[in-house]
N, C-alpha and C positions, 0 to 999 in steps of 0.2 A: 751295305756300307757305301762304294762308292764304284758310279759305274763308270768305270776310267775309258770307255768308247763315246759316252754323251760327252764328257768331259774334253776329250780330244775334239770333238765336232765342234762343241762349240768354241773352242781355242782356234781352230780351222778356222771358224765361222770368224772371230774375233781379226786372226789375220786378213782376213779377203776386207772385210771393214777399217782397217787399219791402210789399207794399201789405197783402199777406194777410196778411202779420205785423202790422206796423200792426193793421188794421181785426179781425182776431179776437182779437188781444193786448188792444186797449182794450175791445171788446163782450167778453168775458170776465171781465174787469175788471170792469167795468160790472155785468155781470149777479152776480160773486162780489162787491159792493159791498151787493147783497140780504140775502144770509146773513151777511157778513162786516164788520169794520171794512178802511178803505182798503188798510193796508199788509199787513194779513191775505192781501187778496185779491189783493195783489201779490205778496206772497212763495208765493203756490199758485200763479199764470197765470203768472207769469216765466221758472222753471225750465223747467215745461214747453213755454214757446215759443221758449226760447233752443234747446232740445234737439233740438227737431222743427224750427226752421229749419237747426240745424249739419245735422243727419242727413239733411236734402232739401238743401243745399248739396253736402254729401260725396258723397249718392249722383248728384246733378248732373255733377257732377267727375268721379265715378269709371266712369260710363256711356259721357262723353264720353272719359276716358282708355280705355276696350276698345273702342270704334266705330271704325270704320274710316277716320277722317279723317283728314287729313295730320297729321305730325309739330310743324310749324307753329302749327294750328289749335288741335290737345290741351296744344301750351305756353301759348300764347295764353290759352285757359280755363283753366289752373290757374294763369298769371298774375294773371287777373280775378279767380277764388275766394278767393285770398289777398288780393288790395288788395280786395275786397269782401267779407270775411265778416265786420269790426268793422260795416259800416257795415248791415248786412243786420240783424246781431243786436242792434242797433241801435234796429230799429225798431219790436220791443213797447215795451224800453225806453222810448221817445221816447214811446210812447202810455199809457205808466204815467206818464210824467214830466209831461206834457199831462192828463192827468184831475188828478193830485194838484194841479196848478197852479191846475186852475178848483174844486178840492175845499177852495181855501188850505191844503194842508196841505204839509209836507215829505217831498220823497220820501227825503231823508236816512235816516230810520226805516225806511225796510225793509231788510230785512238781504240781500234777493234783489239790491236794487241795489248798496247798499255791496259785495256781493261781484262783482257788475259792474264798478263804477267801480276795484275791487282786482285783477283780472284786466286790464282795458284800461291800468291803470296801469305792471303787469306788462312790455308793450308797450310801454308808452311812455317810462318810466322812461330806459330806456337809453337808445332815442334822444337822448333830452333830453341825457342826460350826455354823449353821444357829439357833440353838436352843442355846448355851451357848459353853464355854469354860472348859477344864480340861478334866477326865476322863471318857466322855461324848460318843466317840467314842467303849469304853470299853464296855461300858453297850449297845450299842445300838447293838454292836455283840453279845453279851449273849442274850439279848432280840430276836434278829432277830433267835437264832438257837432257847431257848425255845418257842418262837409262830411259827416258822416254825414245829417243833415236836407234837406242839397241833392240831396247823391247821392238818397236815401229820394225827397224831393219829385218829381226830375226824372226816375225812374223811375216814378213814378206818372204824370207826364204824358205820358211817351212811352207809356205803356198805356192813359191815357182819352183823349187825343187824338184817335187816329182815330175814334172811338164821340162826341165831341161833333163831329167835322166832318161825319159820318154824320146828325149830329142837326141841325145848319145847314142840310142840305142841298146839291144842285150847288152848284158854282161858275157864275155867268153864264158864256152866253157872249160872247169875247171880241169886238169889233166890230173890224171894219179901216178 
């Protein structure tokens, strides 16, 4: 059926990819923020983190589709891959979107995002239509960045989690 230890790993694995996008998307940023003006150094680090996340995604994916796990397990993961790769590539995004913010500038102006926000739109478009009429598209991009930032956040902390309970120390022990 389904082996809910691979399945954990690679959700682990998903987090630690999730965070390392985040944290070398925005220290990239950060550092092309030296040479560069803001949206400069967004439209260099975006490309290349959206690409190097799809391609450690795919190859994720496609490792687990030739292993030897059950049939179960390799649906399972490419189920995951697909409801998790907006939310994955996502998360330089989210760390371009987060500097410009404390930079007050607009991330509107780079054209690495606008073609972001035109691709995610691409996906969501239909649903929108497929689901009803009006303002419907509106919300379906707020909804897509706030669950992509939850999804991003709560795989971070099931990745630092144990490394801060490591750091608290034992638990007492229990008295009877």
């Amino acid at each position: 059926m389904f082996n809910l230890g691979y399945l954990k790993r690679r959700l682990g694995q998903y987090a630690a990819l999730w965070v390392g996008g985040f944290l070398v998307g925005g220290a990239a940023i950060l550092i092309g923020l030296m040479f560069a003006d803001l949206m400069t150094a967004v439209d260099r680090v975006l490309p290349v983190m959206l690409g190097a996340l799809a391609l450690t995604l795919g190859a994720g994916t496609v490792m687990t589709l030739v292993s030897g796990e059950t049939l179960g397990t390799k649906l399972a993961v490419l189920l995951l891959a697909v409801m998790l790769a907006l939310p994955l590539l996502w998360a330089p995004v989210s760390a371009a979107v987060a500097i410009a913010f404390f930079a007050d500038r607009s991330i509107e102006y780079s054209e690495t995002y606008a073609a972001f926000q035109i691709g995610v739109s691409r996906v969501l478009f239909p649903i929108g239509q497929a689901l009803g009429q009006g303002d419907l598209f509106g919300w379906l991009w707020t909804a897509f960045q706030w669950v992509s930032t939850v999804v991003g956040f709560l795989s971070a902390l099931a990745r630092v989690w144990p490394a801060i309970r490591r750091l608290l120390g034992p638990e007492p022990p229990v008295e009877a």
